[in-house]
Phi, psi and omega in degrees: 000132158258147191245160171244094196237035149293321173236027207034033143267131206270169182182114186209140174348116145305172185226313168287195175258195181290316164336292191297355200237323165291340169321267234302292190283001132318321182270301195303309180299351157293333181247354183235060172042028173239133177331090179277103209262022164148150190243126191247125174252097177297356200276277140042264147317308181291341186273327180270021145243082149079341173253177178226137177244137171282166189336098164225154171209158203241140166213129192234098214212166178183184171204131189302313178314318212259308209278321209289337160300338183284310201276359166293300188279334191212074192307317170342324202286345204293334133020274172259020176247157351303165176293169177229173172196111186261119189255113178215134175257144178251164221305333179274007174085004186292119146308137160211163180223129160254180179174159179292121193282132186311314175291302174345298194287323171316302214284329189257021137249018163033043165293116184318114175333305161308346158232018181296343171292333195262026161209330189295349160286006174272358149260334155311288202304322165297327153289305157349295234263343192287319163291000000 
């Protein structure tokens, strides 16, 4: 996996295309009861105003039991909640998924050690959705 760790984003190789992969991960999060409150296709956009990108979409998901504790000890977090995962192929057709990393949102909203579990699925579903 590579991190990035000037902005805490993690971002590592998709296997499928931008499709197979939001599929993939439409589903999973769909079988394990968490909201997907919206999928943003920049591609998309950029194509009705005129430009062309390659294939990205934004997924935008939580689950109020999880989240609303973080934002309880560290309303700030409310920011970078709900989680994201960013699906995008770059200009050679490589898929990649990015997100945000789970020590990154601790350290920089100083979250109690006990709720760092309740953003850390945001890396199973991306090693998931990747494979």
């Amino acid at each position: 996996m590579a991190t990035n760790s000037n902005s805490g984003i993690v971002t590592i190789p998709g296997r499928g295309s931008v499709d197979q992969t939001v599929k993939k991960l439409e589903g999973i999060l769909q079988a394990k009861g968490v909201k997907l409150f919206a999928t943003i296709d920049h591609s998309g956009e950029a194509e009705k105003a005129g430009m062309k990108m390659p294939p990205t979409r934004l997924l935008i998901f939580g689950n109020p039991k999880a989240g609303t504790p973080l934002m309880l000890a560290s309303p700030g977090i409310a920011i970078d909640l709900p989680l994201k995962i960013l699906v995008a192929e770059d200009p050679a057709g490589q898929v990649w998924i990015s997100y945000n990393a789970p020590d990154y949102l601790a350290a920089r909203h100083h979250l109690p050690a006990e709720l760092i579990q309740n953003i850390a699925v945001v890396e199973a579903l991306a090693t998931s959705a990747a494979g």
